[in-house]
C-alpha positions as CSV (number, residue, x, y, z in Angstrom):
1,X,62.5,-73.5,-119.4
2,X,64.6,-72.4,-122.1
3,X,67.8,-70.5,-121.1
4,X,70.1,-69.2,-123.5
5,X,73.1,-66.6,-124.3
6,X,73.8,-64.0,-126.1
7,X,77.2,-64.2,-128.3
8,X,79.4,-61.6,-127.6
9,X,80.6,-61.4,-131.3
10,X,77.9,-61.9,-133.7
11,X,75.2,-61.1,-130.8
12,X,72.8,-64.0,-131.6
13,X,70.9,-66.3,-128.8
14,X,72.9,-69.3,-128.6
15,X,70.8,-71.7,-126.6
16,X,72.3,-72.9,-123.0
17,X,72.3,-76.9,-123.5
18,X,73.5,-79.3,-120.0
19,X,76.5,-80.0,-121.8
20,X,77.8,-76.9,-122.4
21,X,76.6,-75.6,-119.0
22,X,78.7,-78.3,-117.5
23,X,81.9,-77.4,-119.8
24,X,81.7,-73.8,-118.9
25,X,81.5,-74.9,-115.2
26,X,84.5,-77.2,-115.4
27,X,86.5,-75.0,-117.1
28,X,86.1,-71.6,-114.7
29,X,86.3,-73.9,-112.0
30,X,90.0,-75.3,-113.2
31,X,90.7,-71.5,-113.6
32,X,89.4,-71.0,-110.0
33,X,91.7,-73.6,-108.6
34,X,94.8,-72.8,-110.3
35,X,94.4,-69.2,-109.2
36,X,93.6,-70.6,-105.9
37,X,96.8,-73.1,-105.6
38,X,99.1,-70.3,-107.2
39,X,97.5,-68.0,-104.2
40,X,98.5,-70.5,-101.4
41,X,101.9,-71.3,-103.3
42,X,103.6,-67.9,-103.0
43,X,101.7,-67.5,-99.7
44,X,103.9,-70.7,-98.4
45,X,107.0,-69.6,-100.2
46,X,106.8,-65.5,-98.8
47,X,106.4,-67.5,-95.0
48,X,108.9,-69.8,-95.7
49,X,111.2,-67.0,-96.4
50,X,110.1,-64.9,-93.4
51,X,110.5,-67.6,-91.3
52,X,114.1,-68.0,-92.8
53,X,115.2,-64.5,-92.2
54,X,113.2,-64.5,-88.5
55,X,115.6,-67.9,-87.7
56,X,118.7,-66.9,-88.8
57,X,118.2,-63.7,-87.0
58,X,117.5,-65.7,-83.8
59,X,120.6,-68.3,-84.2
60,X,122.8,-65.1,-84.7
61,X,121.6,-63.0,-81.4
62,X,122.2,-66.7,-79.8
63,X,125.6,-67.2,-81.2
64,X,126.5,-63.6,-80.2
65,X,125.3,-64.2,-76.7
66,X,127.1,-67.4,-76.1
67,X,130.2,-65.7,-77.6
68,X,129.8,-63.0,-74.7
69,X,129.5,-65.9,-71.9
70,X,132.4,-68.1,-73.7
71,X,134.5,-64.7,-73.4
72,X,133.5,-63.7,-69.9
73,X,133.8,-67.7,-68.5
74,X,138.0,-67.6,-70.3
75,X,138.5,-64.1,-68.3
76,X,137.2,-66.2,-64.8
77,X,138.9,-69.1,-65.4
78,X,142.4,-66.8,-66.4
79,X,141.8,-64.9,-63.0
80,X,140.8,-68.3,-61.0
81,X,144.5,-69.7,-62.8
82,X,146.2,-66.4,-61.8
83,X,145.2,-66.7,-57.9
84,X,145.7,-70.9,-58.2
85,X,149.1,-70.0,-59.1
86,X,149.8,-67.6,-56.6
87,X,147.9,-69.9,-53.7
88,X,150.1,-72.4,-54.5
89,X,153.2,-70.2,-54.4
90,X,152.4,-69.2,-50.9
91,X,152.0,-72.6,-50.2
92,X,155.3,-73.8,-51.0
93,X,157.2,-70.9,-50.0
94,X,155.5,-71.0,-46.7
95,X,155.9,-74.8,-46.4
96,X,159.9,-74.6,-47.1
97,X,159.8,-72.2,-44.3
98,X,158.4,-74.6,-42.0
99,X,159.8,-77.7,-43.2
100,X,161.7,-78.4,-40.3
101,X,159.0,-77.9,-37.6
102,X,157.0,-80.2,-40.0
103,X,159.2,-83.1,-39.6
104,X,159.4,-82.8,-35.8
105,X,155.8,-82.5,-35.6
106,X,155.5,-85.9,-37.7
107,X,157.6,-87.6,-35.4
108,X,155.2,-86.6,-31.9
109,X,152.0,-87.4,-34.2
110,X,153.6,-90.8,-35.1
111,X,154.7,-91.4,-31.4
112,X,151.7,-90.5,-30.4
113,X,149.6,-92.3,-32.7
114,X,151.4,-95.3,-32.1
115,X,150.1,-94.4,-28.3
116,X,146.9,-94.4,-29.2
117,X,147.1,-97.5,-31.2
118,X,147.9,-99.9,-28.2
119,X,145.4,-98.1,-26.1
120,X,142.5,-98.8,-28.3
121,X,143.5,-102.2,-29.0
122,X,144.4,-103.0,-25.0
123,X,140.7,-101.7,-25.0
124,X,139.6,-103.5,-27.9
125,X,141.0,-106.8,-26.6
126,X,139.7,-106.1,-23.1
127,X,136.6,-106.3,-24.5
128,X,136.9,-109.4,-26.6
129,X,137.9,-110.9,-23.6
130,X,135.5,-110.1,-21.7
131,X,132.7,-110.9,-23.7
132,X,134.2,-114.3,-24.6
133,X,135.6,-115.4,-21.3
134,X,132.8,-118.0,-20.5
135,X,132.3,-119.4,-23.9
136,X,136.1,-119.7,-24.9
137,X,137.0,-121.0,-21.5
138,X,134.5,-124.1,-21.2
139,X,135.6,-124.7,-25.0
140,X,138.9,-124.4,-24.5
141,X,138.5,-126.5,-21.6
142,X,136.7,-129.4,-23.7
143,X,139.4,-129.3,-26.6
144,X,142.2,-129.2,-24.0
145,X,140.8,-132.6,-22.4
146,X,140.1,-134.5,-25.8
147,X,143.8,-133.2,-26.9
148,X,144.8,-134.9,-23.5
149,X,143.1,-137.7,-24.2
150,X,144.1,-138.5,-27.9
151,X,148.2,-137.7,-26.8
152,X,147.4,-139.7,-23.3
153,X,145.8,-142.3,-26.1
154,X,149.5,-142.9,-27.5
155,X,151.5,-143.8,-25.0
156,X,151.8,-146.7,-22.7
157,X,151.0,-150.3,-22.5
158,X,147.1,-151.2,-23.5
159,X,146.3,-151.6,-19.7
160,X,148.0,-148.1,-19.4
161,X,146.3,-146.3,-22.1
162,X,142.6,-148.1,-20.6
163,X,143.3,-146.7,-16.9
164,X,144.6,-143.7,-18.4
165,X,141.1,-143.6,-20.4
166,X,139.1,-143.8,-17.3
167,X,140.2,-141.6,-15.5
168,X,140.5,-139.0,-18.6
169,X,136.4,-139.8,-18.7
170,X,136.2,-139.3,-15.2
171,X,137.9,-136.5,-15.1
172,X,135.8,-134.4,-18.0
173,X,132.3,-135.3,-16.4
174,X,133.6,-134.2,-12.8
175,X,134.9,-130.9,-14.6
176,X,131.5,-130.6,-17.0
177,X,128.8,-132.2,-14.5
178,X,130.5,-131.1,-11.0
179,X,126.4,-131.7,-9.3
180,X,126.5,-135.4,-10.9
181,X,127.9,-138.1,-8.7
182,X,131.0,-139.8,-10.8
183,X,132.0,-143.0,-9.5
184,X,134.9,-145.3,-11.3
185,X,133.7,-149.0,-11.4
186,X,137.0,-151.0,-9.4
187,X,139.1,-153.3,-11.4
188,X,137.7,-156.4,-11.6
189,X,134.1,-155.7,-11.0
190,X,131.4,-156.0,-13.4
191,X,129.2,-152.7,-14.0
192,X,131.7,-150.6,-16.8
193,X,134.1,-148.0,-16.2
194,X,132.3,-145.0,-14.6
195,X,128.8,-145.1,-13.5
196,X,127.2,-141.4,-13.6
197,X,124.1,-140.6,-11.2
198,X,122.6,-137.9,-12.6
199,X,120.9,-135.2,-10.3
200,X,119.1,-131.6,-11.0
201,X,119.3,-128.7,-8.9
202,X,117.7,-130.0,-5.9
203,X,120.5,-132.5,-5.5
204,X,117.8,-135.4,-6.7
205,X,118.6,-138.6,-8.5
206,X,117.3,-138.2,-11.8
207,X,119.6,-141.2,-13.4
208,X,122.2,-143.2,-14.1
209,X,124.4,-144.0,-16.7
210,X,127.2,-146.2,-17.3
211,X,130.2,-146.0,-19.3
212,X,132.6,-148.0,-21.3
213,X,135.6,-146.8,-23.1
214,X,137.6,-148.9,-25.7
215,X,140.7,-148.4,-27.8
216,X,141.3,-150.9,-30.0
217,X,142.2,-150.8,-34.0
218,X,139.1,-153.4,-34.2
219,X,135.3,-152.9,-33.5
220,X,133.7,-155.6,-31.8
221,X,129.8,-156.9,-31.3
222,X,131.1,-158.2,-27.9
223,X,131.3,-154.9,-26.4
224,X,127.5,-154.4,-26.7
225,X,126.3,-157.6,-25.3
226,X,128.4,-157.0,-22.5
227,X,127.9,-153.5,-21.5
228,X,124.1,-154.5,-21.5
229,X,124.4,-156.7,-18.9
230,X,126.5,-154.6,-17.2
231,X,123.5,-152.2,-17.2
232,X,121.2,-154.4,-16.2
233,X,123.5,-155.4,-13.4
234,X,124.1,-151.8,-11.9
235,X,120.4,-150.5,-13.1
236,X,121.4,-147.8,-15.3
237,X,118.9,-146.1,-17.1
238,X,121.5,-145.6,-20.2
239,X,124.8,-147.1,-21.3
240,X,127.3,-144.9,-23.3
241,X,129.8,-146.8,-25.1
242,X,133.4,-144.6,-25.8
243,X,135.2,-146.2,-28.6
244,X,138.0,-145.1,-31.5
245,X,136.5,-147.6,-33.7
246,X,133.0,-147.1,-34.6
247,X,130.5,-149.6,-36.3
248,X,130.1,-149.3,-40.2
249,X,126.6,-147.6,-39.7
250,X,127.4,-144.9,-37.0
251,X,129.3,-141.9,-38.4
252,X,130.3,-139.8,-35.0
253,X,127.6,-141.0,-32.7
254,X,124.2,-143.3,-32.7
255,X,122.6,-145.8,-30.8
256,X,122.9,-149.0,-31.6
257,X,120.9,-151.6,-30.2
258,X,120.0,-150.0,-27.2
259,X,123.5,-148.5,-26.7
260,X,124.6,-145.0,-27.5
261,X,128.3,-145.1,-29.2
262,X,130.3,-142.5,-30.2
263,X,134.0,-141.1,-30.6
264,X,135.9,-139.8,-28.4
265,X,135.1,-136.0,-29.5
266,X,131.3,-137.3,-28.8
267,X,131.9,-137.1,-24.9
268,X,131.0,-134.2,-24.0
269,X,128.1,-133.2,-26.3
270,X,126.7,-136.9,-26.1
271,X,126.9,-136.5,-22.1
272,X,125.1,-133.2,-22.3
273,X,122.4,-135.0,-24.3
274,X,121.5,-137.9,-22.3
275,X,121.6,-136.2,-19.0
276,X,119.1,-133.0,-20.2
277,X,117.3,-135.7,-21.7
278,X,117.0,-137.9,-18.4
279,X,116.7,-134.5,-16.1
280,X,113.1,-134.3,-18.4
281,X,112.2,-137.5,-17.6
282,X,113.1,-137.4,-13.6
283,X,109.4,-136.1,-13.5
284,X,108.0,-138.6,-15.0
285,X,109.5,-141.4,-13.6
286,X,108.4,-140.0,-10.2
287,X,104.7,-140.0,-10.9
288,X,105.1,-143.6,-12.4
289,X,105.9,-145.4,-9.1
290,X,103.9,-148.7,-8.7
291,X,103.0,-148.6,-12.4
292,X,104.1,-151.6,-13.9
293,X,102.4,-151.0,-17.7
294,X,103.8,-147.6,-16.8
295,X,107.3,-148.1,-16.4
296,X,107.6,-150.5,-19.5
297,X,106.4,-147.2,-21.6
298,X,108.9,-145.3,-20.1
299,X,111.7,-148.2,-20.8
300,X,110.3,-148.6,-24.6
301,X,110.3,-144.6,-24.6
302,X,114.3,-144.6,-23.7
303,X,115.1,-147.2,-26.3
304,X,112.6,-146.0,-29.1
305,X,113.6,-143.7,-32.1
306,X,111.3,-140.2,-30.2
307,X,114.2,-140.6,-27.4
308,X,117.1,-141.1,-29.7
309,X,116.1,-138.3,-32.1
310,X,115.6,-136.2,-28.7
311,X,119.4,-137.1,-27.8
312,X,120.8,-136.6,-31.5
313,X,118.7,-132.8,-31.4
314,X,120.4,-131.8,-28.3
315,X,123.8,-132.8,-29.6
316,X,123.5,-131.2,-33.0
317,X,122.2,-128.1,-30.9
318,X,125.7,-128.3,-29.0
319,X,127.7,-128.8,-32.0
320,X,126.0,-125.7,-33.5
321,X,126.8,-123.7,-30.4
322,X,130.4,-124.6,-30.6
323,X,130.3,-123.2,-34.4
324,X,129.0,-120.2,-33.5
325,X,131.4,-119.4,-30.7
326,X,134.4,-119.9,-33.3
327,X,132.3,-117.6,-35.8
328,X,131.2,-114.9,-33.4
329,X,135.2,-114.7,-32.5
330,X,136.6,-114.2,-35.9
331,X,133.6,-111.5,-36.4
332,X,134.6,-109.6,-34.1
333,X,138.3,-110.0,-34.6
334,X,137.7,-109.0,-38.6
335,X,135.6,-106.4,-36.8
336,X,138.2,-104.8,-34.6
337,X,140.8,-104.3,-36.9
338,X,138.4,-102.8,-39.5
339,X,137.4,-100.4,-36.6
340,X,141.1,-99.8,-35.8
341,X,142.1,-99.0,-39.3
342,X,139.4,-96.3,-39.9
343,X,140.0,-95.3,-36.5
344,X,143.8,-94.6,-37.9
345,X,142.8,-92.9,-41.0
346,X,140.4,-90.4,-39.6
347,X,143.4,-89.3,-37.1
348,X,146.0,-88.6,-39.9
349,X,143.1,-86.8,-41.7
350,X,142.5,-84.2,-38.6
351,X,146.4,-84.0,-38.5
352,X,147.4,-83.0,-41.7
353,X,144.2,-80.8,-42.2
354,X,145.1,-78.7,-39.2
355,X,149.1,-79.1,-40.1
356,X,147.9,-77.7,-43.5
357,X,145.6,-74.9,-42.0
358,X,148.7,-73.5,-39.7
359,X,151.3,-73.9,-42.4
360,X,149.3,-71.3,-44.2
361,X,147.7,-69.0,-41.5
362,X,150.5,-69.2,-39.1
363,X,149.6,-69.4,-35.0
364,X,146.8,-67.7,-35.6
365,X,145.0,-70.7,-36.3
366,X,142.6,-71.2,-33.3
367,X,143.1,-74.1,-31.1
368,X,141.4,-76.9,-30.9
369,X,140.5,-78.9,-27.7
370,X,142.2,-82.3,-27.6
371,X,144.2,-81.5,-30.3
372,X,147.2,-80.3,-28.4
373,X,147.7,-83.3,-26.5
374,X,148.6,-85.4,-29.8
375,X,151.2,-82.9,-30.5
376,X,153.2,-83.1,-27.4
């Protein structure tokens, strides 16, 4: 095919080659897209502009409004100022006028309050003592006896301070054990110083022990050989040796070979140990009689390690008891005077509000119940 134009000027067929085609082409289609990008130009600029004009409008109407609310908020807070300032001139003219009934009204509300101050603690320690009474008496009790014993401990000859000893021992398990049977061993007899026969509830044997007490500034091994065979003499089931000198391995208390030793603040708590341990074994025993292999397990069992750590776990257990007792009473000591103060603060509150309140409103004020009776 052969395509061609005609010239517009001298109005020959020029004929219509690729290249030219594809000149013509590029260049009305760089004319189309300038136009084009010229179109969309002042399109972006004329909303640009609007957008402009539309904004400012908006920020102004904004501005104008928040102008309006500044102005009406400073006309509130001058009128709010106004009545604080008046308010408070009432206030003072109408507490000058009753400054003298104020001051005699402080004086009942302090009498008073000191009133109710030693009637709530009265009450408070009521309480405290109540709830305390059978713990702090039995420890105070224990602490009295071992001060007894350590001041006792300091005086006299060394025969002294030994009788005085014994019969400080005796004296604590009759107090602690008052079911056990507590008999001293006489002066020149073999078998100790006190021999304890242990019994439950029912008033049954359930043991015996046998103690020794020393006070010496040495520790010796004789003691142990000897208190042995006074148990084997007497038939004790355990021997308790009291000493102020303890052997290098035993801190507070411990057996040692086959002997429990401790110090004297051991007594009590050792003695508790032993005889809820020996109560346990009462059964036992009973349904061992005329079993020889029988009764040599029983006798390893109370010199083995499973009946010591039974005796140190029931000591530890009193210790801990005696730790709590002390920390339960400053609780509730801390507690109490917590309760007292707040107690004290929301009184002077109620006061001063209502003094306050009828300052201002005069005896029109209605009364309130209870009230009246901390201003007489």
């Amino acid at each position: 095919m052969n395509d061609q134009i005609i010239c517009p000027h001298c109005k020959k067929p020029i004929p219509l080659t690729e290249a030219l085609s594809h000149q013509l082409q590029e260049k009305y289609q760089t004319e189309y897209r300038q136009k084009y990008f010229d179109a969309v130009k002042k399109k972006e600029h004329e909303l640009t502009e609007t957008l402009k004009i539309k904004i400012a409008k908006e920020m102004e109407m904004q501005l104008k409004d928040k102008a309006n609310e500044i102005d009406d908020l400073r006309k509130q807070n001058k009128q709010l100022q106004e009545q604080f300032l008046e308010l408070n001139r009432l206030i003072r003219s109408l507490k000058t006028e009753n400054e003298q009934k104020n001051i005699e009204m402080e004086k009942k509300l302090i009498v008073e309050q000191e009133k109710i101050r030693e009637e709530e603690k009265k009450r408070q320690d009521e309480t405290y003592r109540m709830k305390m009474l059978e713990y702090d008496k039995k420890l105070q009790d224990a602490l009295k006896t071992n001060d007894d014993l350590k001041r006792k401990l300091e005086q006299g000859s060394q025969q002294t301070q030994g009788e005085v000893l014994e019969l400080e021992l005796e004296n604590i398990l009759k107090q602690e054990f008052p079911y056990d049977e507590i008999s001293p061993v006489a002066k020149g007899v073999k078998g100790g110083d006190i021999i304890q026969t242990i019994k439950n509830q029912s008033g049954r044997d359930c043991g015996k022990v046998i103690w020794e007490m020393k006070r010496t500034k040495a520790w010796s091994e004789g003691w142990v050989s000897k208190l042995k065979e006074d148990q084997r003499q007497v038939k004790a089931d355990v021997s308790i040796l009291i000493t102020q000198v303890l052997p290098n391995n035993i801190k507070n208390f411990g057996l040692y070979h086959d002997v429990w030793v401790g110090g004297f603040d051991a007594i009590i708590g050792l003695a508790m140990a032993v005889r809820s341990s020996l109560i346990s074994l009462a059964g036992i025993k009973q349904s061992m009689v005329g079993k020889a292999e029988k009764k040599e397990i029983l006798w390893n069992y109370l010199t083995g390690i499973e009946f010591r750590q039974r005796v140190e776990a029931i000591y530890e257990a009193y210790q801990q008891q005696r730790i709590e007792i002390q920390k339960e009473r400053d609780w509730f000591t801390k507690k109490w005077a917590k309760e007292e103060k707040n107690t004290q603060l929301v009184l002077e509150n109620i006061l001063g509000m209502h003094g306050d309140l009828e300052g201002i409103v005069g005896k029109t004020l209605p009364e309130i119940k209870g009230l009246k009776m901390l201003l007489e």
